[in-house]
Backbone as JSON, one array per atom type, in Angstrom:
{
  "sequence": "XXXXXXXXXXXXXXXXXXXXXXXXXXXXXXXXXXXXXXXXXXXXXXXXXXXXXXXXXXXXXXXXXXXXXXXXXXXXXXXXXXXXXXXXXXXXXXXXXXXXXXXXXXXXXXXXXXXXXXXXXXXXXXXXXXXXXXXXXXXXXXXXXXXXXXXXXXXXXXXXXXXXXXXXXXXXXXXXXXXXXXXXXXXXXXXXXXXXXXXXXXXXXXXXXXXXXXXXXXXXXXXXXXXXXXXXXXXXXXXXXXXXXXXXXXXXXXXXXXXXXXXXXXXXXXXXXXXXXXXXXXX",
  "N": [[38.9, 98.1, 32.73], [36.63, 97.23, 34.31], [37.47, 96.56, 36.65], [38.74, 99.07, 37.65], [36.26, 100.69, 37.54], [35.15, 99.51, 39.96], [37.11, 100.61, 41.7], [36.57, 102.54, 41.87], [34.03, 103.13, 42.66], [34.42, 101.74, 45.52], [36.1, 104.15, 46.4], [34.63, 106.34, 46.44], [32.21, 105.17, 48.2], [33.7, 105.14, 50.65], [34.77, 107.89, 50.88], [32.28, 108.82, 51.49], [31.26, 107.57, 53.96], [32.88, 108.89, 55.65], [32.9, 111.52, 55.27], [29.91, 112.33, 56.02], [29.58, 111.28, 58.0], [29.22, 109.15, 59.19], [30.78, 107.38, 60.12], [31.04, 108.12, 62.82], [29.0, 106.88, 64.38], [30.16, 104.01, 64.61], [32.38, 101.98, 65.89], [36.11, 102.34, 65.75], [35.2, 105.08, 66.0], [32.75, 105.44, 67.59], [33.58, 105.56, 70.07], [36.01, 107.26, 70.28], [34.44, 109.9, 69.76], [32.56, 110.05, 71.55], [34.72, 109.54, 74.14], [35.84, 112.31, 73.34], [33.66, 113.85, 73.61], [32.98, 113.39, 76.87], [36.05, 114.37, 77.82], [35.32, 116.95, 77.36], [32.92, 117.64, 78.11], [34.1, 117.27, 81.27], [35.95, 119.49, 81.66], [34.32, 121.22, 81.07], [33.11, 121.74, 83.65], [34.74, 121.73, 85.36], [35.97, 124.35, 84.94], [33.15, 125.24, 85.68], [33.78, 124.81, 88.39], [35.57, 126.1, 89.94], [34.65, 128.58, 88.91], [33.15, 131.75, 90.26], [30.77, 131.86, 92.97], [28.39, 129.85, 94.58], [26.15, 128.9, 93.81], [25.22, 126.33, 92.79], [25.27, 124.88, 95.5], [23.26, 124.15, 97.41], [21.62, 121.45, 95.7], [24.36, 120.19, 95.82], [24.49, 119.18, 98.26], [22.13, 117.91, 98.59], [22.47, 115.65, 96.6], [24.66, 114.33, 97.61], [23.75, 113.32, 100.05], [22.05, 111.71, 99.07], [23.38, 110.4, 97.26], [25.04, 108.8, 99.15], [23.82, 107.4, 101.08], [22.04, 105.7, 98.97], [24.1, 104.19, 98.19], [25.2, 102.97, 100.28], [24.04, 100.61, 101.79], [24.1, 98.12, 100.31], [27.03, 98.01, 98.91], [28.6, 98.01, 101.94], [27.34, 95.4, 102.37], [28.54, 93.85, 100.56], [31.38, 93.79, 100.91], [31.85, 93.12, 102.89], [30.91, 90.66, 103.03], [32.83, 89.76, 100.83], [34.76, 90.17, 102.46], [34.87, 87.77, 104.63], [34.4, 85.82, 103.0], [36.07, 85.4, 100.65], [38.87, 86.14, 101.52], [38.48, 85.94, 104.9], [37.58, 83.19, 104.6], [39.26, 81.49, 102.66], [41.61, 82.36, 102.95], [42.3, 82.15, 105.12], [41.72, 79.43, 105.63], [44.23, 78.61, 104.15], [46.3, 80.02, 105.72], [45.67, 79.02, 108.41], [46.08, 76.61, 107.7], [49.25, 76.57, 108.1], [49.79, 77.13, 110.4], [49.18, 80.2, 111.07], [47.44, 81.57, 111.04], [47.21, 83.77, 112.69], [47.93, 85.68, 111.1], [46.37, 86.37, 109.22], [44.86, 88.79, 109.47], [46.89, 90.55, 108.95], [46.76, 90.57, 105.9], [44.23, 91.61, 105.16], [44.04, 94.97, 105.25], [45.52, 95.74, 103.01], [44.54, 94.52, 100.85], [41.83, 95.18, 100.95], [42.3, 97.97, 100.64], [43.72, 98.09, 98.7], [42.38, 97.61, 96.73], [39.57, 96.97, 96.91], [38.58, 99.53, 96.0], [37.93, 99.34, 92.75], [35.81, 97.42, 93.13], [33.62, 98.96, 95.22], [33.49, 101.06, 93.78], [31.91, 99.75, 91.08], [29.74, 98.99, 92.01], [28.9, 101.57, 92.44], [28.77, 102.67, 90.38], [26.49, 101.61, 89.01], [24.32, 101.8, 90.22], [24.17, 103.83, 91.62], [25.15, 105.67, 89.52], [23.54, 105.14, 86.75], [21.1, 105.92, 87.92], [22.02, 108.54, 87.78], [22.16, 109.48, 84.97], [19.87, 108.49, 83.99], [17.61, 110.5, 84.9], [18.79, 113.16, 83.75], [19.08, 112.64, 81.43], [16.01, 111.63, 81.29], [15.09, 114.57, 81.63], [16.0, 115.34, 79.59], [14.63, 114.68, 77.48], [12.62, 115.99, 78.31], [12.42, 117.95, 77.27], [13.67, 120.1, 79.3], [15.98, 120.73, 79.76], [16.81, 122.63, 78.3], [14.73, 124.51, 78.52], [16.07, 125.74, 80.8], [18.26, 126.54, 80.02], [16.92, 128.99, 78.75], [16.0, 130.42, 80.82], [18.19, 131.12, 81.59], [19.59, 129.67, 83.16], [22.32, 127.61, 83.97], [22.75, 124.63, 83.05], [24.87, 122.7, 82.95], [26.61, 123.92, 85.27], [24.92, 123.79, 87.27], [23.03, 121.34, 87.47], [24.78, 119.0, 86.68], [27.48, 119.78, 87.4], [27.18, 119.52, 90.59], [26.59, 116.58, 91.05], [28.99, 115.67, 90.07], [30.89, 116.46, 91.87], [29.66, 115.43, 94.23], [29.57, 112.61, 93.83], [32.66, 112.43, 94.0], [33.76, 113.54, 96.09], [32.01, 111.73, 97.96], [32.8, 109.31, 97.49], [35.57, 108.42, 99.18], [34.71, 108.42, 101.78], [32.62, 106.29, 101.46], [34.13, 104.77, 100.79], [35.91, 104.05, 102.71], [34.44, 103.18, 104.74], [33.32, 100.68, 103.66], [35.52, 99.48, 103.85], [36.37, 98.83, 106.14], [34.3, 97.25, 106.81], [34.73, 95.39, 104.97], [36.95, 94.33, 106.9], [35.44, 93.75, 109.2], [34.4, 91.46, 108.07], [36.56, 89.85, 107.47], [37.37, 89.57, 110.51], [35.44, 88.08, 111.54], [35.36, 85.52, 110.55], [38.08, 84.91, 110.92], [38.32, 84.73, 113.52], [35.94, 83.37, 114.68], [35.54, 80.99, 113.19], [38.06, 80.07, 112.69], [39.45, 79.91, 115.15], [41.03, 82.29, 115.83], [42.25, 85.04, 118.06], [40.62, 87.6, 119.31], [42.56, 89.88, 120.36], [44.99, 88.81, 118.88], [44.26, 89.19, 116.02], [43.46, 92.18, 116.47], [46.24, 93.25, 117.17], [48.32, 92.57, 114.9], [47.0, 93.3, 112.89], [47.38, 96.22, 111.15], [50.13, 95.64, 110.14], [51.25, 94.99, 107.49], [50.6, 97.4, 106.54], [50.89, 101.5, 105.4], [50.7, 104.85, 105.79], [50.85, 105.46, 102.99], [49.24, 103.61, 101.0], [47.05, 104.14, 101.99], [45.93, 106.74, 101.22], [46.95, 107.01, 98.63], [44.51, 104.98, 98.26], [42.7, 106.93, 99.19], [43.17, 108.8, 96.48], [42.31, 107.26, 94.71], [39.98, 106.24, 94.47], [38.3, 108.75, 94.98], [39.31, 109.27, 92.17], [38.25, 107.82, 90.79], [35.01, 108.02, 91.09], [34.86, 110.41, 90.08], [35.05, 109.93, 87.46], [32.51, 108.57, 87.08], [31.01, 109.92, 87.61], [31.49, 112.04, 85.48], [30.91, 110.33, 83.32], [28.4, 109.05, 83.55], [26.81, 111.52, 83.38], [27.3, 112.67, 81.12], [26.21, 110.5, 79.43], [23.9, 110.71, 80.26], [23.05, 113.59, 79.57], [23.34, 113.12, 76.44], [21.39, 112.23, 75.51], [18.56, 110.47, 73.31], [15.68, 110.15, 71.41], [13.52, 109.16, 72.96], [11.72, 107.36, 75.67], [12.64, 104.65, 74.93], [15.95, 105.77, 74.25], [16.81, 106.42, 76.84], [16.85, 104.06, 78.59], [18.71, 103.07, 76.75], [21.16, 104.67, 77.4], [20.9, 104.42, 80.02], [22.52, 101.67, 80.54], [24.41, 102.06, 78.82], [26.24, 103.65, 80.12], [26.73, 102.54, 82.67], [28.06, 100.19, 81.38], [29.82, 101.63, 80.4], [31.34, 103.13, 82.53], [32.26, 101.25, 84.09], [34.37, 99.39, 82.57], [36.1, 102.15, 82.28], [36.27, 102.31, 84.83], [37.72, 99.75, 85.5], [40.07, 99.99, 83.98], [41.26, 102.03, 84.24], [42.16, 101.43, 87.0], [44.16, 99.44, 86.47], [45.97, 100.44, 85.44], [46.58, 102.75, 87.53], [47.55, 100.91, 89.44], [49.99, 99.89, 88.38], [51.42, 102.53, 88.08], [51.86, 103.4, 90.81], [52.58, 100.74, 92.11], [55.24, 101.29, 90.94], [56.13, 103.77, 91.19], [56.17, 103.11, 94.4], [57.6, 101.09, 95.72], [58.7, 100.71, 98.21], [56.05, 99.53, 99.53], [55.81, 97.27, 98.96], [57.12, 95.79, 100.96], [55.5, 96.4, 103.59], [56.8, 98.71, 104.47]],
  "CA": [[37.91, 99.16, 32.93], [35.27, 97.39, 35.32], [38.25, 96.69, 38.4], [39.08, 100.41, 37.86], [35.36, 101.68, 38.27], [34.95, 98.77, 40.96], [37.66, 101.04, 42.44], [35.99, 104.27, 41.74], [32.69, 102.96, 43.87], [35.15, 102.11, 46.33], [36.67, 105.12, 46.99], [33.15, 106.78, 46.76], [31.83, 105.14, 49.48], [34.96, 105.7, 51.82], [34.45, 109.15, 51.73], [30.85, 108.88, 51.86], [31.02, 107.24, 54.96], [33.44, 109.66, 56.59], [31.91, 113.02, 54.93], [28.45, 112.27, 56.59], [29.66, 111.33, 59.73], [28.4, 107.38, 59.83], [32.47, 106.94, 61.14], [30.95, 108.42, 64.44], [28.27, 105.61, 64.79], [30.61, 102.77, 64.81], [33.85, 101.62, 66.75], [36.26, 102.99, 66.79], [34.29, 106.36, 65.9], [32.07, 106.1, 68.47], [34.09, 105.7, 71.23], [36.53, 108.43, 70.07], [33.32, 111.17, 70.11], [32.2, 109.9, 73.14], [35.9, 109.93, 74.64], [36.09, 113.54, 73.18], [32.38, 114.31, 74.33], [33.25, 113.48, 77.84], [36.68, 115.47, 78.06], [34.71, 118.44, 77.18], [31.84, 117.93, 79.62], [35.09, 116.93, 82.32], [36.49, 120.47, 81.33], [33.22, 122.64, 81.68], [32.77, 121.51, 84.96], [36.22, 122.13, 85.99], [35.21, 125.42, 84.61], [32.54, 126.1, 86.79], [33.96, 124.37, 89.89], [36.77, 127.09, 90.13], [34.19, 130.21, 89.11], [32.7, 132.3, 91.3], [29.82, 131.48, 93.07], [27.83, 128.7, 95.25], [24.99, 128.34, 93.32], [24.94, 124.61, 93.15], [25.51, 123.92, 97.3], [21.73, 123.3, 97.75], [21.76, 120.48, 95.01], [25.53, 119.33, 95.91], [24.12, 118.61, 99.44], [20.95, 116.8, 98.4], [23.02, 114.68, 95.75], [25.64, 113.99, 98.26], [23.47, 113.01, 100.95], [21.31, 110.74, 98.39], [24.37, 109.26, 96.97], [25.51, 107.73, 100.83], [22.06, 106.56, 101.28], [21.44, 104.88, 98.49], [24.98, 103.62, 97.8], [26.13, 102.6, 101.86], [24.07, 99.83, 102.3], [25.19, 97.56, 99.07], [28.97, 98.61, 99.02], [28.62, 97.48, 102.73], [27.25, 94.11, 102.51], [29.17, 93.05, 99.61], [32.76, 94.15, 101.15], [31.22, 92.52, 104.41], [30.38, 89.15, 102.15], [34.39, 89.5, 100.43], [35.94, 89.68, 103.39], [34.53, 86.73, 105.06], [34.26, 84.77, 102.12], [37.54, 85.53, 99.94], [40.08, 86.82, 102.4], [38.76, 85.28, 105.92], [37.71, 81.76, 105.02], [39.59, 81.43, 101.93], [42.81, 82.79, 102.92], [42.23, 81.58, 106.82], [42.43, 77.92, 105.7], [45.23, 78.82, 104.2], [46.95, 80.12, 107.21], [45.92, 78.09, 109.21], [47.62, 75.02, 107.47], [50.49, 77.0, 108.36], [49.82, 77.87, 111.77], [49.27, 81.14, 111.29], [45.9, 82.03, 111.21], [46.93, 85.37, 113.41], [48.68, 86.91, 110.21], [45.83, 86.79, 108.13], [44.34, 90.01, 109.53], [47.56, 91.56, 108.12], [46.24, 91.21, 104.56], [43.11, 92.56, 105.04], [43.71, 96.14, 104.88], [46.29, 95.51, 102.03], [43.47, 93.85, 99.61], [40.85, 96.3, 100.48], [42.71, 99.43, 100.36], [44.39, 98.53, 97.25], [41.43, 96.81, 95.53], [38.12, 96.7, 96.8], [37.84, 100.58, 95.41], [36.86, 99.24, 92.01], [34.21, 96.64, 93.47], [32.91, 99.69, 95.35], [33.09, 101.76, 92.2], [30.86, 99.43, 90.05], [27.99, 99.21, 93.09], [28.16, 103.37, 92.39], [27.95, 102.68, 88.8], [24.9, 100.13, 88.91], [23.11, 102.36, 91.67], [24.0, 105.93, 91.38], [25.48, 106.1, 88.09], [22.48, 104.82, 86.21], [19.95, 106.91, 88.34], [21.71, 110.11, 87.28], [21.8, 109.1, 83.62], [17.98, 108.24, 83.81], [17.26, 111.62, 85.75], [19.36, 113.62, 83.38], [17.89, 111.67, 80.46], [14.41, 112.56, 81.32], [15.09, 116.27, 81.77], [16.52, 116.13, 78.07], [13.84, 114.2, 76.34], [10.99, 116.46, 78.55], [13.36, 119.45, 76.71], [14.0, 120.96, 80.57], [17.63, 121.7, 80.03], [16.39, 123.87, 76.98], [13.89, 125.79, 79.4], [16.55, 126.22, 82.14], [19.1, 127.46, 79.39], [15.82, 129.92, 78.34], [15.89, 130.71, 81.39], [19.56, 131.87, 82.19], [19.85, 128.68, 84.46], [23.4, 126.76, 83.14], [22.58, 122.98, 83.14], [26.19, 121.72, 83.58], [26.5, 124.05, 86.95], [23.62, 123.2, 88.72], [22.85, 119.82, 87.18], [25.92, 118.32, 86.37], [29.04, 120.12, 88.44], [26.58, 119.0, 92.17], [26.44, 115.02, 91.04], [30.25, 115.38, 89.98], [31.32, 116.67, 93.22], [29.54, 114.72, 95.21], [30.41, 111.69, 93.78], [33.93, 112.5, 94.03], [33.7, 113.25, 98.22], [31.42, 110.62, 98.75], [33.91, 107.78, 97.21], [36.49, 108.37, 99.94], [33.89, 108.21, 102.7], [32.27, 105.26, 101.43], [35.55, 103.33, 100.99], [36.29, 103.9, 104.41], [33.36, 102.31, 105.86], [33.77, 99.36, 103.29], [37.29, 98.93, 104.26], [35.97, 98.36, 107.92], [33.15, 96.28, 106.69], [35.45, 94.17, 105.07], [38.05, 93.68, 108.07], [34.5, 92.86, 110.3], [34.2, 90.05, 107.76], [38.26, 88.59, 107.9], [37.53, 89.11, 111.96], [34.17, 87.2, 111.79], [36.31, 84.4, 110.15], [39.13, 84.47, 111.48], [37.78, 84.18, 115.43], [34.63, 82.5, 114.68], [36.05, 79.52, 112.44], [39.29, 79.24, 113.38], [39.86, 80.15, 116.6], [42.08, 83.02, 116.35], [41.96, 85.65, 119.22], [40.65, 89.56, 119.14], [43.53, 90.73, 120.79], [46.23, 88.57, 117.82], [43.95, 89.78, 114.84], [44.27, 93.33, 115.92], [47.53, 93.48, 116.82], [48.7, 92.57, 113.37], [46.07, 94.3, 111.45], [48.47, 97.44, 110.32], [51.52, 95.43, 110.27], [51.78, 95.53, 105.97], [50.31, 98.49, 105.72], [51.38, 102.1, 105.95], [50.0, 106.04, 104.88], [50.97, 105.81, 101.43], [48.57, 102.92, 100.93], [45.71, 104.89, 102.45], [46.07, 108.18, 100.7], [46.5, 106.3, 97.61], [42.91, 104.45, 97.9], [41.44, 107.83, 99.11], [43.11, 109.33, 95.32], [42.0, 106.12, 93.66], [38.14, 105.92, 94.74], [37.91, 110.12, 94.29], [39.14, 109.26, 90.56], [36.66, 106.57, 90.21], [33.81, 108.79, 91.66], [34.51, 111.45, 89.15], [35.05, 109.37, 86.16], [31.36, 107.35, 87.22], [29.92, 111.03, 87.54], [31.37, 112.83, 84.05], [30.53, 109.82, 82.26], [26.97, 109.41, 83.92], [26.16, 112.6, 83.14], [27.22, 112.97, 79.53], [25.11, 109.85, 78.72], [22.46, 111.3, 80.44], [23.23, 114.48, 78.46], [23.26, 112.89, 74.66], [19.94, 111.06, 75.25], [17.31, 110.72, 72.16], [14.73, 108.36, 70.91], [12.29, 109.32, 73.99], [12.19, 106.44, 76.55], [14.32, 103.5, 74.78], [16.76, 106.17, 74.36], [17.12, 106.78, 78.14], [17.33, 102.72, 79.09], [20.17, 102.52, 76.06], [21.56, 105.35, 77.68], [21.52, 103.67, 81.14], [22.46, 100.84, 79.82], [25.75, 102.42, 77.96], [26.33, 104.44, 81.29], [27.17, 101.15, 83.43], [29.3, 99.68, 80.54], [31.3, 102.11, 80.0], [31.89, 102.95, 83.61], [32.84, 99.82, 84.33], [35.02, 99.59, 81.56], [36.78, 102.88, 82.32], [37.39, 101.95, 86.21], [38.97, 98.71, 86.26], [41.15, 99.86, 82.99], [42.28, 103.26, 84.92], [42.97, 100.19, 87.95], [44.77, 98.6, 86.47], [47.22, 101.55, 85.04], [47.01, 103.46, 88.66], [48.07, 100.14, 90.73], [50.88, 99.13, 88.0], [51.86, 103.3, 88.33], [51.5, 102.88, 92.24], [54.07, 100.12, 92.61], [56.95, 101.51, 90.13], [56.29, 104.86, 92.17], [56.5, 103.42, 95.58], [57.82, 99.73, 95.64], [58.58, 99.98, 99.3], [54.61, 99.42, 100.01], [55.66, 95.47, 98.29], [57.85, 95.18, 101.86], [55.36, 96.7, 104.67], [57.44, 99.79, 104.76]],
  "C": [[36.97, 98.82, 34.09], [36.08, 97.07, 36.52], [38.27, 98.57, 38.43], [37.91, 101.07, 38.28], [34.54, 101.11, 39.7], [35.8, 99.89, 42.1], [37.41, 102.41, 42.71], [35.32, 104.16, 42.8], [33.28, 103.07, 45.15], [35.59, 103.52, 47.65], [35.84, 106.38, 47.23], [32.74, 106.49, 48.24], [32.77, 105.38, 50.32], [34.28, 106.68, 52.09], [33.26, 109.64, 51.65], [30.8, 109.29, 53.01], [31.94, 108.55, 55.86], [33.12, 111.53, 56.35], [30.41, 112.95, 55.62], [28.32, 111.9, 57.67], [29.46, 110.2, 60.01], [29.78, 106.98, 60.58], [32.06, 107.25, 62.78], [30.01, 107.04, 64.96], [28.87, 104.12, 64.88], [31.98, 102.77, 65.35], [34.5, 101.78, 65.45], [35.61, 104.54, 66.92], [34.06, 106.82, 66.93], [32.84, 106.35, 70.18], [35.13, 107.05, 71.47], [35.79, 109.63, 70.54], [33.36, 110.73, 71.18], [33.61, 110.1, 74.01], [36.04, 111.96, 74.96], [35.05, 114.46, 74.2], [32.88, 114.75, 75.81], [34.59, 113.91, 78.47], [36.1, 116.82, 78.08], [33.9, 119.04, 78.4], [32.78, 117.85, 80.79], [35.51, 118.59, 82.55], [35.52, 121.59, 81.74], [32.75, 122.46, 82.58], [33.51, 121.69, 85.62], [36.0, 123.91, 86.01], [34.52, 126.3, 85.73], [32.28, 126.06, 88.16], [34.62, 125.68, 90.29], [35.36, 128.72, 89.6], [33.6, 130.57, 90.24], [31.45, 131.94, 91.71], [29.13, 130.03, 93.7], [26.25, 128.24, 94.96], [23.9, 127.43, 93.54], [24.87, 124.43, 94.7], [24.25, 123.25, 97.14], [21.54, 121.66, 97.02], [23.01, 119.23, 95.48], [24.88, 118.57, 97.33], [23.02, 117.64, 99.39], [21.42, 115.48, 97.79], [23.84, 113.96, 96.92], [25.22, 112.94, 99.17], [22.51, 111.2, 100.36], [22.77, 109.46, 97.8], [24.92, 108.32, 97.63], [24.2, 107.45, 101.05], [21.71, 105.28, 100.56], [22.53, 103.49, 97.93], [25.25, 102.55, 99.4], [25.63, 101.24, 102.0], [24.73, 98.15, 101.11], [26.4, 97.12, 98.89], [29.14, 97.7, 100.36], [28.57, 96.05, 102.95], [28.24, 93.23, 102.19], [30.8, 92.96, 100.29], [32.71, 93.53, 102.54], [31.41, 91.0, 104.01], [32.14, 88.79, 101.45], [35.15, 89.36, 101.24], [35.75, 88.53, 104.19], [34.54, 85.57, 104.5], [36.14, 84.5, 101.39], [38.82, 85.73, 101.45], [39.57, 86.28, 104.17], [38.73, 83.84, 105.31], [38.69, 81.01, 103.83], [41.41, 81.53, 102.16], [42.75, 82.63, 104.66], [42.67, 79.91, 106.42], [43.4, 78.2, 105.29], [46.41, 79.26, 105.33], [46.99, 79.19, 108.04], [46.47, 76.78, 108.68], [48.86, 75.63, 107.62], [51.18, 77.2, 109.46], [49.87, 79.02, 111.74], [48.37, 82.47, 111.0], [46.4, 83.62, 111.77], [47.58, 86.67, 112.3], [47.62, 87.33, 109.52], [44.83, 88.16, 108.11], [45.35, 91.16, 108.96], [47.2, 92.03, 106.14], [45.02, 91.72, 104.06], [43.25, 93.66, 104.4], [44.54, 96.27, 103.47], [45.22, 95.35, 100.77], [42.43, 94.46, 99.74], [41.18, 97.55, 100.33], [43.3, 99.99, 99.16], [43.65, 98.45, 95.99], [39.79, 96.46, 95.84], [37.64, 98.23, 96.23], [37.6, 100.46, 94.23], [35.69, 98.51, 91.78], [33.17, 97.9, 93.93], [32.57, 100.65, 94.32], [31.67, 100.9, 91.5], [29.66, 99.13, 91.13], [27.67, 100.74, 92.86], [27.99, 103.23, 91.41], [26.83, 102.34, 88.28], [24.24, 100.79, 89.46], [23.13, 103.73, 91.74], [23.92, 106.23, 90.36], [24.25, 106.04, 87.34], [21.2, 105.74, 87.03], [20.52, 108.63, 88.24], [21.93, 110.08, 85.74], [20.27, 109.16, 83.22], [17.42, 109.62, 84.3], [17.67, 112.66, 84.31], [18.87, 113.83, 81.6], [16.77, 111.84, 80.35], [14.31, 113.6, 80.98], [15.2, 116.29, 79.96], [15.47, 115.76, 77.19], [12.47, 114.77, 76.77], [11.3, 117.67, 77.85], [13.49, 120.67, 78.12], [14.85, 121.83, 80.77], [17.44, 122.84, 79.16], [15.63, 124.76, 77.92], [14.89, 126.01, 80.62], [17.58, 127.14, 81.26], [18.65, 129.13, 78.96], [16.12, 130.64, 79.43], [17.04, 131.86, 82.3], [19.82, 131.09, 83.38], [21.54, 127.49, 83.57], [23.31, 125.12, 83.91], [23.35, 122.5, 83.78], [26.26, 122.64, 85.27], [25.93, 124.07, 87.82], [23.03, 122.1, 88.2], [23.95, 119.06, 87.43], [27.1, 118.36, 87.47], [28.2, 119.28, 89.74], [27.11, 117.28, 91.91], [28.05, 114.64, 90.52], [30.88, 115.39, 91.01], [30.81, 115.78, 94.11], [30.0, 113.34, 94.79], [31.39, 111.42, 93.82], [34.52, 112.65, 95.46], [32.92, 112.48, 98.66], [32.53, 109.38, 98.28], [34.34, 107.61, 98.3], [35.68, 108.07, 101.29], [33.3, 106.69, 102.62], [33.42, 104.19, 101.35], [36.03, 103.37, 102.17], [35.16, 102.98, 104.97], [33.17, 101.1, 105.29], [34.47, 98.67, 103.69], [36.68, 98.68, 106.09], [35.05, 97.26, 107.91], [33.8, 94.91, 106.21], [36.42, 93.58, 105.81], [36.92, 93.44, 108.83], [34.55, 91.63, 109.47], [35.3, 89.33, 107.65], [37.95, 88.48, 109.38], [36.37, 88.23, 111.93], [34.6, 85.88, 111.51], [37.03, 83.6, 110.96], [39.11, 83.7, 112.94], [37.07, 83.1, 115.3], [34.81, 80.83, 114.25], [36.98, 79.15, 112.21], [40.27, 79.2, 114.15], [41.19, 80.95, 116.5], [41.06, 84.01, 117.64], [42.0, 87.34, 118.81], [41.81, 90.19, 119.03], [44.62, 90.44, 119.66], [45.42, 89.2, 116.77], [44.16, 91.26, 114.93], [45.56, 93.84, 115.97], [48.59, 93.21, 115.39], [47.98, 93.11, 112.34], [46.58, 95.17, 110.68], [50.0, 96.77, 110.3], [52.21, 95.24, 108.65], [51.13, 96.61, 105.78], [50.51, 99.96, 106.55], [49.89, 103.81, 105.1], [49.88, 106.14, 103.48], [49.81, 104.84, 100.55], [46.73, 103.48, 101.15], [45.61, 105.94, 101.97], [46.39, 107.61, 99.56], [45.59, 105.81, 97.54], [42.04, 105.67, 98.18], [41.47, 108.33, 97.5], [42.74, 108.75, 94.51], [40.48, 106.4, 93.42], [37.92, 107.9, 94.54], [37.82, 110.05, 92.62], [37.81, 108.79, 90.0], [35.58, 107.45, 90.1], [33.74, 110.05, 90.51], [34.53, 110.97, 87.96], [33.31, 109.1, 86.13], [30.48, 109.07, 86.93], [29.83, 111.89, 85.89], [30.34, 111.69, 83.34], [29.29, 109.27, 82.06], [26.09, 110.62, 83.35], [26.11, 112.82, 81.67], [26.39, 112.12, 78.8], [23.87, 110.42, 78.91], [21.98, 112.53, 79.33], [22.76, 114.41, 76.56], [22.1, 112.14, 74.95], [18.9, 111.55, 73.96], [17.33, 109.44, 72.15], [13.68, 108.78, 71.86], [12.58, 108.09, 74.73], [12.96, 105.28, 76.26], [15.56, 104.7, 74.58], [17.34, 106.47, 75.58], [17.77, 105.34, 78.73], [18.43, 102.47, 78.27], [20.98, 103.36, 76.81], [22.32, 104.81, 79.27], [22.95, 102.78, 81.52], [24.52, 100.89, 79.16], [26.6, 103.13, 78.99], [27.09, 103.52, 82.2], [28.09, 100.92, 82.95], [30.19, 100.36, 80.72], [31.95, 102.54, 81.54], [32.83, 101.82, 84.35], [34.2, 99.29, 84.1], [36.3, 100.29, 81.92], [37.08, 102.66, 84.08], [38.37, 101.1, 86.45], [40.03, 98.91, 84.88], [42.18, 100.9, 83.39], [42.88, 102.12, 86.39], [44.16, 99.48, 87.8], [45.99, 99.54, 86.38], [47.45, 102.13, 86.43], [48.09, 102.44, 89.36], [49.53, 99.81, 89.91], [52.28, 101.0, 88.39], [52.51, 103.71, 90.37], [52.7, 102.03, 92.83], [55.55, 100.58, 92.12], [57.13, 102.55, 90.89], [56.73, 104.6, 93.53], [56.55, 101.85, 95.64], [58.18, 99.33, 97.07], [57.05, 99.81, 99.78], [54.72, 98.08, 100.01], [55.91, 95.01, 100.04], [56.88, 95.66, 103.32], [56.22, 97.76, 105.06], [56.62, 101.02, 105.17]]
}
C-alpha cells in the first residue's frame, strides 16, 4: 500500500510539473520554447520583409550604418592580430623550416574565408547583439512596444525586421574588410620577419583559393548575421523583472549566439566540403 501511494505522489507531481508549464523553465524545456519562440519571430519578419511597403528604410539605414561603426573597428584589429599571430608567425616558422615561406600567403585567404566568419560573428554578438537586446529590452520593460502597438505602429516591422536586415548585409561587408585585415597581418609577417618579398606573397595569395570559397563565406557570415539578429531581438523581446531582467537577457543573448554560430559552423563547413570537395585541391 505505501510503494503504491509513493507511486501515486509520483505520478502527481509529473503531471503537475508539465500541466503548469514549470517543463518550460528548465532544459530541455527551455531551450525548446525559446527554439520555437525564435522560429516564430524568424517567420514574422520574413513576413514583413516580403510585404508591401518601406516603412522601416529610415531605421534599416541608421541600424546599418551604426552596426559598421561600432562593429569595424574590433572585427578589424582582432583578424589583423590572427593573422599575424596564428597564420603569419605561427605558420611562417613553419614554412620557413621548409623553405617556403612564399607559400604561406596561399593559406591566408583559405583560413579566413572559411573560418574567421565565426570569430567575426561573436565580436557582432558581444557588441551589436547585446546592444539591441538591451535597447529592445528597455522599450519592453518602459511598456513602449505596447504604446506603439496602441498606436497602429507594428514592433517587429520597424523595430525588429531594420536590425535583422541590417545585420544580415552588414556581415558580408564586414568580412570582407576582415579578410583583408587579416592577409595585412600574414604580409606584415611574412616580409617583416622572414624576409619574404611583396611581389612572392602576392603572387601566390589566390593560388588555393577559388569563387566557390568566397560566395560561400559571403552565405556563411549573412547566416550568422541573421541568426545574431533574430535571436538578439527575441531576447530583447521576452524581457521581465525590470533592469536584472534586461542584463539576464543580455547576458542569455551572447550565449546563445555564440552557441548557435559555431554549431551552424560546424554543420555548414562539414555540408560545404561533401558538396564541393574540389575546394580540398585548389580547384
Amino acid at each position: 500500500m505505501e510503494a503504491a501511494s509513493v507511486s501515486t505522489r509520483g505520478r502527481a507531481r509529473v503531471t503537475t510539473f508539465f500541466r503548469s508549464g514549470a517543463w518550460k523553465r528548465v532544459p530541455p524545456g527551455i531551450w525548446i520554447e525559446s527554439m520555437g519562440g525564435m522560429a516564430s519571430l524568424a517567420i514574422q519578419a520574413a513576413g514583413q520583409l516580403v510585404s508591401p511597403g518601406l516603412t522601416w528604410r529610415t531605421e534599416f539605414v541608421r541600424q546599418f550604418s551604426f552596426a559598421l561603426v561600432v562593429t569595424l573597428g574590433p572585427a578589424t584589429i582582432v583578424a589583423f592580430v590572427i593573422g599575424f599571430s596564428s597564420v603569419g608567425i605561427q605558420g611562417g616558422s613553419l614554412a620557413s623550416a621548409f623553405g617556403a615561406i612564399d607559400r604561406i600567403s596561399a593559406i591566408a585567404p583559405v583560413a579566413f574565408l572559411r573560418e574567421l566568419g565565426p570569430i567575426t560573428s561573436a565580436i557582432v554578438a558581444g557588441t551589436l547583439g547585446s546592444t539591441i537586446t538591451a535597447e529592445l529590452g528597455a522599450r519592453k520593460i518602459r511598456e513602449e512596444l505596447i504604446a506603439l502597438e496602441v498606436l497602429g505602429i507594428n514592433p517587429i516591422r520597424n523595430l525588429v525586421l531594420p536590425r535583422i536586415v541590417a545585420l544580415a548585409l552588414m556581415m558580408p561587408i564586414l568580412n570582407l574588410i576582415t579578410f583583408w585585415a587579416g592577409v595585412a597581418g600574414v604580409f606584415t609577417a611574412a616580409v617583416f620577419l622572414y624576409g619574404s618579398t611583396p611581389a612572392a606573397f602576392f603572387e601566390n595569395l589566390l593560388l588555393l583559393t577559388n569563387f566557390i570559397d568566397l560566395w560561400s563565406s559571403v552565405i556563411k557570415v549573412a547566416l550568422f548575421g541573421t541568426m545574431i539578429g533574430v535571436i538578439s531581438a527575441y531576447k530583447g523581446l521576452q524581457v521581465g523583472g525590470g533592469t536584472e531582467g534586461v542584463g539576464r537577457a543580455v547576458n542569455e543573448s551572447v550565449v546563445t549566439s555564440l552557441v548557435a554560430v559555431f554549431m551552424v559552423s560546424v554543420v555548414y563547413t562539414l555540408l560545404f566540403q561533401a558538396l564541393y570537395p574540389e575546394v580540398n585541391y585548389g580547384a
